[in-house]
PARO-759975 format. One line per 5 residues: their letters; for each residue x, y, z of C-alpha. Coordinates in nm, 2 decimals. Example, Ala and Ser with C-alpha at 12.3 -4.5 7.8 and 13.67 -1.06 7.14 Angstrom:
as) 1.23:-0.45:0.78 | 1.37:-0.11:0.71
end
This chain:
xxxxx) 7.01:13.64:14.17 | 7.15:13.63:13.83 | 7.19:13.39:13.54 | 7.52:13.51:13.42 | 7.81:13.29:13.46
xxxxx) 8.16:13.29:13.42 | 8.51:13.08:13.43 | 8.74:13.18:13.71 | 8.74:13.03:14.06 | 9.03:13.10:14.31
xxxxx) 9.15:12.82:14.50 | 9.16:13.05:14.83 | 8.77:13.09:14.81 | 8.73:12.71:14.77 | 8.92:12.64:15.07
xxxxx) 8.71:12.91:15.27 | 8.42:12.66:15.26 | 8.40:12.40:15.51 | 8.60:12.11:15.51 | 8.33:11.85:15.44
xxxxx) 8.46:11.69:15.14 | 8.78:11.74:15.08 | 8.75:11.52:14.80 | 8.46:11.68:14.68 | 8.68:11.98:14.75
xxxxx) 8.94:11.87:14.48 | 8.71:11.80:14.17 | 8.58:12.17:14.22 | 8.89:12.29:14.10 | 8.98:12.04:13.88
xxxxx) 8.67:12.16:13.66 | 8.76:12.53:13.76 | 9.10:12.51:13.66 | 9.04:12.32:13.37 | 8.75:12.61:13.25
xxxxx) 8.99:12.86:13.29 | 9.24:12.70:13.12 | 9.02:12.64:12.85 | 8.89:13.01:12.85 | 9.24:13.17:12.87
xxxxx) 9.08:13.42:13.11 | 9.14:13.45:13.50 | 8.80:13.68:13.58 | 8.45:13.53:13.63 | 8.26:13.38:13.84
xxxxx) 8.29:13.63:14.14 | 7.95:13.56:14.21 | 8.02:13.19:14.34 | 8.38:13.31:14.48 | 8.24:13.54:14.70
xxxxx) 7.93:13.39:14.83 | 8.12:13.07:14.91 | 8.25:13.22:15.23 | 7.89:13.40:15.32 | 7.64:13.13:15.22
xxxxx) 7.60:12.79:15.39 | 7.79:12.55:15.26 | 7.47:12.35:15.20 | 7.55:12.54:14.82 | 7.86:12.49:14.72
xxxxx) 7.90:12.17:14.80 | 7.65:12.02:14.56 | 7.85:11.88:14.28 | 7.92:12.05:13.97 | 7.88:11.92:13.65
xxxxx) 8.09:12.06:13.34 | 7.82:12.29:13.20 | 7.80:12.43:13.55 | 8.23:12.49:13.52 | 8.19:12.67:13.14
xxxxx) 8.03:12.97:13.07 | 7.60:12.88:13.07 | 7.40:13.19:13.07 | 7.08:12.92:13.17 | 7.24:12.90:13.53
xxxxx) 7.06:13.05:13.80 | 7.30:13.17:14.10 | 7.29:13.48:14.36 | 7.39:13.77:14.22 | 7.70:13.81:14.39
xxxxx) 7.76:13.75:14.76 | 7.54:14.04:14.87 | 7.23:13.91:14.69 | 6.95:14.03:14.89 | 6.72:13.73:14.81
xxxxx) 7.01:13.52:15.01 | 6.87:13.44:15.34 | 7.25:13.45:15.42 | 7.20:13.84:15.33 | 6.84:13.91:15.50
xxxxx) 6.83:14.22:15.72 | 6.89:14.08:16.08 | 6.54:14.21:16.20 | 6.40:13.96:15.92 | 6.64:13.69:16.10
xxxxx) 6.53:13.81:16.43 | 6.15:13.74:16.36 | 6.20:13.41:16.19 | 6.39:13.32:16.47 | 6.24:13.43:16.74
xxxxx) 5.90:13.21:16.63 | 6.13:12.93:16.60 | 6.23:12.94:16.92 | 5.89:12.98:17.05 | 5.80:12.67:16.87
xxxxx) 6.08:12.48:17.03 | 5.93:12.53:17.31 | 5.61:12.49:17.30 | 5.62:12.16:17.15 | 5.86:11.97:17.42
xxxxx) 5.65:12.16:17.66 | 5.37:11.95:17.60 | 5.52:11.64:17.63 | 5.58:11.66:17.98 | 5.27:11.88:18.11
xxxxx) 5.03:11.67:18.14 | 5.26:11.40:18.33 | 5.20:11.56:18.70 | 4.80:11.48:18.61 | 4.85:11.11:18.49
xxxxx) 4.72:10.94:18.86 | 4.42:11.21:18.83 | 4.40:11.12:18.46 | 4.41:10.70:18.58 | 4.19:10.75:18.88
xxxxx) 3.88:10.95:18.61 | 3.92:10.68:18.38 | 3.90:10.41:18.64 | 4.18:10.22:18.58 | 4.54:10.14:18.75
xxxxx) 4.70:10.02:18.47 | 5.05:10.15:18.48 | 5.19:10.00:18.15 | 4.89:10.23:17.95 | 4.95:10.54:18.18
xxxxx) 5.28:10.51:18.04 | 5.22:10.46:17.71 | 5.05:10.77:17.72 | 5.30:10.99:17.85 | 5.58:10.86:17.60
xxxxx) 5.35:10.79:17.28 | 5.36:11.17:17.26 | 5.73:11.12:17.22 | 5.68:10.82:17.01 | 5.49:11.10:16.75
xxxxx) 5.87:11.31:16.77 | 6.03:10.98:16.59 | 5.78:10.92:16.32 | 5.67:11.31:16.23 | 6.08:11.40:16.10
xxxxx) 6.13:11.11:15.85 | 5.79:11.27:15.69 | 5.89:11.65:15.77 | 6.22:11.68:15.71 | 6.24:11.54:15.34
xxxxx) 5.96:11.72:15.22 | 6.06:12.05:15.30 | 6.35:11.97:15.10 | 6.12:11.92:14.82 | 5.82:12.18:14.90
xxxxx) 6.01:12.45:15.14 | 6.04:12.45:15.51 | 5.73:12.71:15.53 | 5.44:12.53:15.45 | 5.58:12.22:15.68
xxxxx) 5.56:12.44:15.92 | 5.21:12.59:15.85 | 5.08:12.23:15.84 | 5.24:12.09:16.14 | 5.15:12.39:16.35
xxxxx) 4.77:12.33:16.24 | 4.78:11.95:16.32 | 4.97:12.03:16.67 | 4.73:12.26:16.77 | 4.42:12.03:16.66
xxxxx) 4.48:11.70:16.80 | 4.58:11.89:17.15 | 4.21:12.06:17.12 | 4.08:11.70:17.11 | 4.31:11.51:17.37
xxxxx) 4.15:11.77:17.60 | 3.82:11.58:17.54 | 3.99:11.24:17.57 | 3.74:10.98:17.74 | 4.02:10.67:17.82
xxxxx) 4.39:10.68:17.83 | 4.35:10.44:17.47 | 4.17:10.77:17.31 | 4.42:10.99:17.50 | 4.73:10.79:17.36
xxxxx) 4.57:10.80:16.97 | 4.51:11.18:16.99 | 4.89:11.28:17.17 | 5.05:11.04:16.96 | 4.92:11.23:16.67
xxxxx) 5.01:11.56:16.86 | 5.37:11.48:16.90 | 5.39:11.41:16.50 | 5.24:11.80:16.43 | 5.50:11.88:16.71
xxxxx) 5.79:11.70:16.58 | 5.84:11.96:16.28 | 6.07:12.16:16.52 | 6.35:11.90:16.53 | 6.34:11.86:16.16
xxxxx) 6.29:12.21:16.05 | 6.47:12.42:16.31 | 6.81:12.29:16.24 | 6.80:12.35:15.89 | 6.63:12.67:15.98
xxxxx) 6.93:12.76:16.11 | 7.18:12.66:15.84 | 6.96:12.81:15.58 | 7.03:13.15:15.71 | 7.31:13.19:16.00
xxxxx) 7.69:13.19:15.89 | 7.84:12.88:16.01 | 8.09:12.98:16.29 | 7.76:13.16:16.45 | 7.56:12.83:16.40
xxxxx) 7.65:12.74:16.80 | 7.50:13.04:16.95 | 7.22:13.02:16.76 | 7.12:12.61:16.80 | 7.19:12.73:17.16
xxxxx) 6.91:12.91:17.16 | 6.66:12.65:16.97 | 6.79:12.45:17.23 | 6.74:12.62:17.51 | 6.34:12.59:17.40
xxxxx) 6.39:12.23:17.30 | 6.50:12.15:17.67 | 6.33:12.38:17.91 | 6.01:12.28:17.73 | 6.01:11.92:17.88
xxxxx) 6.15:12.07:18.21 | 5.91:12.35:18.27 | 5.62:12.20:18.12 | 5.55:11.96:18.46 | 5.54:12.30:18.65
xxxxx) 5.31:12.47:18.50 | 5.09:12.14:18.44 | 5.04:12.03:18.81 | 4.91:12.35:18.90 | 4.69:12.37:18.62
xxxxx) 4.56:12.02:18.71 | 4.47:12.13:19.07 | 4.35:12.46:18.99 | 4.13:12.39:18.66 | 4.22:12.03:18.61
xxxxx) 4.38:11.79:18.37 | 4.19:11.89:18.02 | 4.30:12.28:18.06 | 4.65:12.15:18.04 | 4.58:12.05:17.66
xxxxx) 4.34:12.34:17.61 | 4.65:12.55:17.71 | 4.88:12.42:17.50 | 4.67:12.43:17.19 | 4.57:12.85:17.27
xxxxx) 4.97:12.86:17.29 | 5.00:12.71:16.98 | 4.77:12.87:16.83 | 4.94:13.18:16.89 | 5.28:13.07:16.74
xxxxx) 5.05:12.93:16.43 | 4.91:13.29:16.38 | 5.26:13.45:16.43 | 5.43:13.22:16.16 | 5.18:13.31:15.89
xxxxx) 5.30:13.64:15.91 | 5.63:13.65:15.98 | 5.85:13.29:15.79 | 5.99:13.35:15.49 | 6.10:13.05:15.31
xxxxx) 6.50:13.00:15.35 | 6.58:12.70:15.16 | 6.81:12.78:14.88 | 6.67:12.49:14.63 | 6.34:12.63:14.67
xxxxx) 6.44:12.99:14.62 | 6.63:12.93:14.28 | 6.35:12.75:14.17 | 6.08:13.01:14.26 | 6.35:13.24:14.03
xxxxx) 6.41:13.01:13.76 | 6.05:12.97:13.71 | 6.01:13.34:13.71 | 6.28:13.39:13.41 | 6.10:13.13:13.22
xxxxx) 5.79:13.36:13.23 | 5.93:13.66:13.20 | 6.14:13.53:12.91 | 6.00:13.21:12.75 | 6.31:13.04:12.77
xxxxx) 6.21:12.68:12.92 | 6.63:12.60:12.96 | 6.68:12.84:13.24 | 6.76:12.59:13.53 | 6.88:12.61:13.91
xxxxx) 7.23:12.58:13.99 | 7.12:12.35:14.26 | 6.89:12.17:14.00 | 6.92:11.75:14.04 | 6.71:11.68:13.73
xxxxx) 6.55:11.45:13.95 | 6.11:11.45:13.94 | 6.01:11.57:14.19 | 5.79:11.22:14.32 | 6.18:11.06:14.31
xxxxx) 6.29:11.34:14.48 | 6.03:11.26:14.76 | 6.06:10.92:14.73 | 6.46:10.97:14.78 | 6.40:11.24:15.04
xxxxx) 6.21:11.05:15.31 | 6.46:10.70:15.22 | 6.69:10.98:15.33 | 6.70:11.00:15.72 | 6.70:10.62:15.74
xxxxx) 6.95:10.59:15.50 | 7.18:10.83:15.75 | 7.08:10.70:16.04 | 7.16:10.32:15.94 | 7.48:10.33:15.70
xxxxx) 7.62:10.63:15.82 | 7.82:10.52:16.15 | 7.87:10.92:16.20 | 7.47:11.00:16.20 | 7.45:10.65:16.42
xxxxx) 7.70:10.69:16.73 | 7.67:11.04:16.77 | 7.30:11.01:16.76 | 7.30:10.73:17.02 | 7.44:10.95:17.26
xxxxx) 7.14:11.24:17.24 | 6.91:10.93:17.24 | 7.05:10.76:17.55 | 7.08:11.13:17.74 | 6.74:11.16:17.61
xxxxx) 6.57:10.83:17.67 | 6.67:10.91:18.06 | 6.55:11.22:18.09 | 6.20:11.09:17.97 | 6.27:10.79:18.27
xxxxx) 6.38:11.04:18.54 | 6.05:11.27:18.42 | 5.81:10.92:18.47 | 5.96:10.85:18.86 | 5.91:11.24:18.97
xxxxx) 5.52:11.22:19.08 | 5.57:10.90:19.25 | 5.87:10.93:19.44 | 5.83:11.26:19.60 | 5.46:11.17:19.68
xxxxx) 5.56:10.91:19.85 | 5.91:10.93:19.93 | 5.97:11.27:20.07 | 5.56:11.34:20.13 | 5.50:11.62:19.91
xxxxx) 5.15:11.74:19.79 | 5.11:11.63:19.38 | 5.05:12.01:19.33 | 5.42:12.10:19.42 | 5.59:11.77:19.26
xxxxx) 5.64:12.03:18.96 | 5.93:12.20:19.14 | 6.11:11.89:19.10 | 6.20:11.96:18.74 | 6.34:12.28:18.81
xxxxx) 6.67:12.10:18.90 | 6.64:11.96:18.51 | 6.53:12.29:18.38 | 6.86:12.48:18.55 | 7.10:12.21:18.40
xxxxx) 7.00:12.26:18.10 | 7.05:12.58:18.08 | 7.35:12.57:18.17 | 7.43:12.33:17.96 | 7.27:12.54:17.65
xxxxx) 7.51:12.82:17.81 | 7.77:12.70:17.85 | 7.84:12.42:17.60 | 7.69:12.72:17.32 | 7.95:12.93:17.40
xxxxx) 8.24:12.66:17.38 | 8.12:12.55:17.10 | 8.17:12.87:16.91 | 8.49:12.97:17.08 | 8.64:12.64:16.95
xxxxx) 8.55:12.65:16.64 | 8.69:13.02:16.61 | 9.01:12.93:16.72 | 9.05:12.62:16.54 | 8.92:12.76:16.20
xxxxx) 9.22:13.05:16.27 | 9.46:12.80:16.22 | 9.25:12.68:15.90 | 9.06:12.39:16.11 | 8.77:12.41:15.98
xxxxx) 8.62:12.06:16.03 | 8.27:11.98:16.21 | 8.44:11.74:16.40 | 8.56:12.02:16.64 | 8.17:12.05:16.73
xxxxx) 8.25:11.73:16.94 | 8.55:11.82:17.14 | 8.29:11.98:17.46 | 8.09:11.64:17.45 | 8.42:11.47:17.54
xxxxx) 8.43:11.62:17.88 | 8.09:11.68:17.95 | 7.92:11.35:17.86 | 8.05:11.16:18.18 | 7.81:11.42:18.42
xxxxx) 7.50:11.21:18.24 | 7.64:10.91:18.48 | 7.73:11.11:18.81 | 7.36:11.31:18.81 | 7.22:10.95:18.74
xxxxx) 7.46:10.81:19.02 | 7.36:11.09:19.28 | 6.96:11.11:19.16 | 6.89:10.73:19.23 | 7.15:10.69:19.57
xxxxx) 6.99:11.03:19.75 | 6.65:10.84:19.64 | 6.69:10.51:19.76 | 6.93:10.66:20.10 | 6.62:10.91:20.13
xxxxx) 6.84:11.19:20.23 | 6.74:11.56:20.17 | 6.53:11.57:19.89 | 6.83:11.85:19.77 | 7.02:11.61:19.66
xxxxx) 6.85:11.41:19.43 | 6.72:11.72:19.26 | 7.13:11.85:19.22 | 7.13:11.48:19.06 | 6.85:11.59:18.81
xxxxx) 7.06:11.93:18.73 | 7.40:11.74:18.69 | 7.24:11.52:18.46 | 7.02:11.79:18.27 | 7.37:11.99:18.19
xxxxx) 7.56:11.67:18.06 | 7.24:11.57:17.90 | 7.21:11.94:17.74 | 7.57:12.02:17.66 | 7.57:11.70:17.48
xxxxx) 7.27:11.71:17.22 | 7.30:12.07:17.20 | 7.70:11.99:17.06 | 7.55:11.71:16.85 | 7.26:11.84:16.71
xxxxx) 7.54:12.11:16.53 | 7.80:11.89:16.45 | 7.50:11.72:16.23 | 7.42:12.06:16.09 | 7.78:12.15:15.99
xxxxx) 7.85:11.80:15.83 | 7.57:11.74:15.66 | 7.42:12.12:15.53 | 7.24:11.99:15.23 | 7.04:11.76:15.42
xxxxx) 7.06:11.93:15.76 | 6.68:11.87:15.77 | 6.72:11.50:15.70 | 7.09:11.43:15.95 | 6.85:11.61:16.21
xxxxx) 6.56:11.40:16.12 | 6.77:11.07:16.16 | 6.88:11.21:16.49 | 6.55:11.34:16.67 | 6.40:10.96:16.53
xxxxx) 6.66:10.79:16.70 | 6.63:10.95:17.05 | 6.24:11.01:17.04 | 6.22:10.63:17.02 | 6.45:10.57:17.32
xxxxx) 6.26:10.87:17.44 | 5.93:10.72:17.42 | 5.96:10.35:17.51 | 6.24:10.37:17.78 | 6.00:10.52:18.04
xxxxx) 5.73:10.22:17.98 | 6.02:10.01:18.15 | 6.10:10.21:18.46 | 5.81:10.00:18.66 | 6.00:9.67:18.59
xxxxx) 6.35:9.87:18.65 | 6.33:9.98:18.95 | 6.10:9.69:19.12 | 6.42:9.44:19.03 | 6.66:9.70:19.10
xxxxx) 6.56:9.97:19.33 | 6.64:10.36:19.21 | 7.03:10.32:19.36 | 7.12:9.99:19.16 | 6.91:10.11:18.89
xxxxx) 7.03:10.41:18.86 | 7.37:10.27:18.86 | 7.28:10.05:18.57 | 7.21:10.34:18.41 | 7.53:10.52:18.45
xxxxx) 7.72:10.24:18.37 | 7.54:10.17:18.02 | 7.65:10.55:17.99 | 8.00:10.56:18.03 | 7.99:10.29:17.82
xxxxx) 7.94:10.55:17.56 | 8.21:10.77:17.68 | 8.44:10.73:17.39 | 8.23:10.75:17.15 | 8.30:11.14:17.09
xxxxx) 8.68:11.14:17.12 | 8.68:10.87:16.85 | 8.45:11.08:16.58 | 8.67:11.39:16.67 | 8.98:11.23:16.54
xxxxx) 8.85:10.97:16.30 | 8.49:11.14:16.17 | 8.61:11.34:15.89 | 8.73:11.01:15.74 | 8.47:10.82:15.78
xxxxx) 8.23:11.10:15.66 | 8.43:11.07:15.34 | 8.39:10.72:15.29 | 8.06:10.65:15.44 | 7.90:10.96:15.16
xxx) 7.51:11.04:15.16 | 7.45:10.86:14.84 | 7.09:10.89:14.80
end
């Protein structure tokens, strides 16, 4: 890092950064052009030229003030664009490890959402009751935790540092699991996951902007890919591995399981993150000058001025703010929350319908969710990889815009309605139990394809507040995650799986526009509907 600063600015390097703002975009050099003007000198700032097109954009596009344009020796910036303290810069085995704990936390916590669900009639029958609104609370509370945990999470670790959030989610995961294994009613059960699911919610908060602290952008695809790929075959393995825990030790190991797993990705994250957010690294080296120097006026380029309780304050107002005024964060969110909201609904009919349906022993229901698990994977795949070519060609012909994120979600979003149409007609014609498992994987790779393509549109619009677009996001769908299945009773005893299935579908395609309209109108409306707060 340095705190050396100069006057010049190229006009190519600002166009290298992504088209967020174009506005924004315009007063940059303004202030530049006006400096150097001013200075009579074409040859500085080759720090913030250089690193514009290797760090995330989450940098530079914070506004700059005129101070920040002139020449103020105060101002804390990388040291060029190889700056070593960059997490743009860090050593790709230090990515690698960071990473790879990521991803193992992205799994883990979806996976223990749906685990326990093969064990819920054991679960109902040991606590002597056959209340099927509570059994379902149960299973989706967990979910409910998903919603409530990120508009916490995400703000403050863009006020204290995504590390310790995740040292002190990790613990509270891994505790209230420990003690839902010693649950003696579904109402204690319900408190202790609930509480679960907000320790496990830090992964959709902190993952994404995980990512778009340290990974170029036009590698940011492959890369959510991957946390997605945990994200989704957490919830789809999870049942697997649960039912045959439930027979062979029974339903508390389940919960014992999960927290000796998490336990073990705890342990591995205290020795291997590294903190990533750029705010909290200038700081860390702005206070370190003012040690080593005595000069109180060094200050963070990406300094606010803001305390940091208003900053908190701000921070968790943040998500909400996104979610409610910003019709990009809204619409394209509604789609993840709808593809997820169903999954959650398909997951709540498995036990019962191929119990009683197709005969099958509660042990083996568990292979049902394979179907889910392959779709999504495919979908992470496959919708990964498109993403990334896209944006490759299109930045090529200097397209840069996040908007091109969208473009897969356009054609895969209608196979959410034809895996929905073939689960609940195979059901309710009770043909070969084949089919409505093909149903499951259809649906799973729409499903996938499409959150995985909106979870990084959100990341490349929004860098600066990744943490809080992804926040406003994961609350959105965990709430439709984690009340939609306490309605699938009533659903399908009006309706019947074919009809209600059908509803389903239609309420989906419904939706299906909603991504060819932000391809071709979202970088407008991004512009005018800014992130004030």
């Amino acid at each position: 890092m340095t705190s050396q600063r100069s006057t010049e600015h190229t006009r190519d390097s600002i166009k290298s950064t992504d088209s967020d703002n174009t506005i924004l975009h315009k007063e940059i050099l303004e202030l530049y052009e006006k400096a150097a003007h001013e200075a009579g000198e074409r040859n500085g700032l080759d720090s913030f030229a250089s690193s514009s097109t290797k760090t995330s954009s989450s940098i530079v596009e914070v506004p700059l003030d005129d101070e920040a344009a002139g020449q103020d020796t105060n101002l804390v910036w990388w040291d060029g664009d190889n700056d070593p303290e960059n997490p743009m810069n860090w050593p790709k085995w230090k990515k690698t490890l960071n990473l790879s704990v990521v991803f193992l936390l992205c799994f883990v916590s979806p996976f223990a959402s749906s685990s326990f669900v093969p064990a819920i009639l054991d679960i109902m029958a040991e606590f002597g009751t056959n209340n099927s609104y509570l059994a379902g609370f149960a299973v989706g509370v967990y979910v409910l935790g998903f919603a409530v945990g990120p508009l916490v999470i995400g703000p403050l670790s863009e006020v204290y540092g995504r590390v310790i959030m995740y040292h002190v989610c990790n613990s509270i995961f891994v505790l209230f699991n420990i003690l839902c294994g010693f649950s003696y009613n579904l109402n204690f059960l319900a408190a202790m996951r609930f509480f679960a699911g907000v320790g496990g919610s830090h992964v959709f908060a902190l993952a994404p902007a995980t990512i778009a602290d340290m990974v170029e952008p036009h590698r940011r695809g492959s890369m959510m890919a991957l946390v997605a790929m945990g994200l989704q075959l957490g919830p789809a393995v999870g049942p697997i591995v649960g039912s045959y825990l439930n027979y062979a030790k029974g339903w508390a190991w389940i919960f014992f399981m999960i927290a000796i797993i998490g336990g073990v990705c705890m342990m591995a994250g205290l020795v291997v993150f590294s903190e990533t957010y750029a705010p909290i690294l200038l700081e860390r080296e702005v206070r370190g000058l003012r040690e080593r120097n005595g000069n109180e006026k060094f200050r963070s380029k990406l300094d606010t001025g803001i305390p940091h309780r208003k900053l908190f304050l701000t921070a968790m107002l943040r998500p909400l703010h996104m979610l409610l005024l910003s019709p990009n964060v809204f619409l394209v969110s509604l789609l993840t929350a709808v593809g997820y909201g169903y999954m959650y609904l398909m997951f709540s009919t498995f036990p019962a319908v191929f119990t009683t349906i197709y005969d099958w022993p509660s042990r083996s229901v568990g292979v049902v969710y394979l179907g889910t698990a392959v779709g999504n994977l495919l979908g992470i795949c496959l919708g990964g990889i498109t993403s990334d070519v896209i944006m490759k060609k299109r930045a090529a012909a200097a397209d840069t815009k996040p908007e091109n994120r969208l473009i897969p979600m356009i054609f895969l979003w209608p196979l959410v309605s034809i895996g929905l149409f073939i689960y609940g007609w195979g059901i309710e014609k009770e043909v070969h139990w084949f089919v409505p498992v093909l149903g499951t994987a259809v649906f799973g790779f729409g499903s996938m394809a499409t959150i995985l393509s909106a979870s990084t549109y959100l990341v490349d619009a929004y860098t600066i507040h990744a943490a809080s677009a992804s926040a406003a996001s994961v609350v959105f769908r965990s709430l439709l995650g984690g009340l939609v299945p306490l309605f699938a009773y009533k659903l399908y005893q009006g309706l019947g799986f074919g009809w209600g299935h059908s509803l389903l579908a239609f309420l989906a395609l419904v939706l299906a526009p909603v991504p060819f309209f932000f391809y071709r109108y979202g970088e407008r409306l991004r512009s005018r509907f800014r992130v004030s707060l």
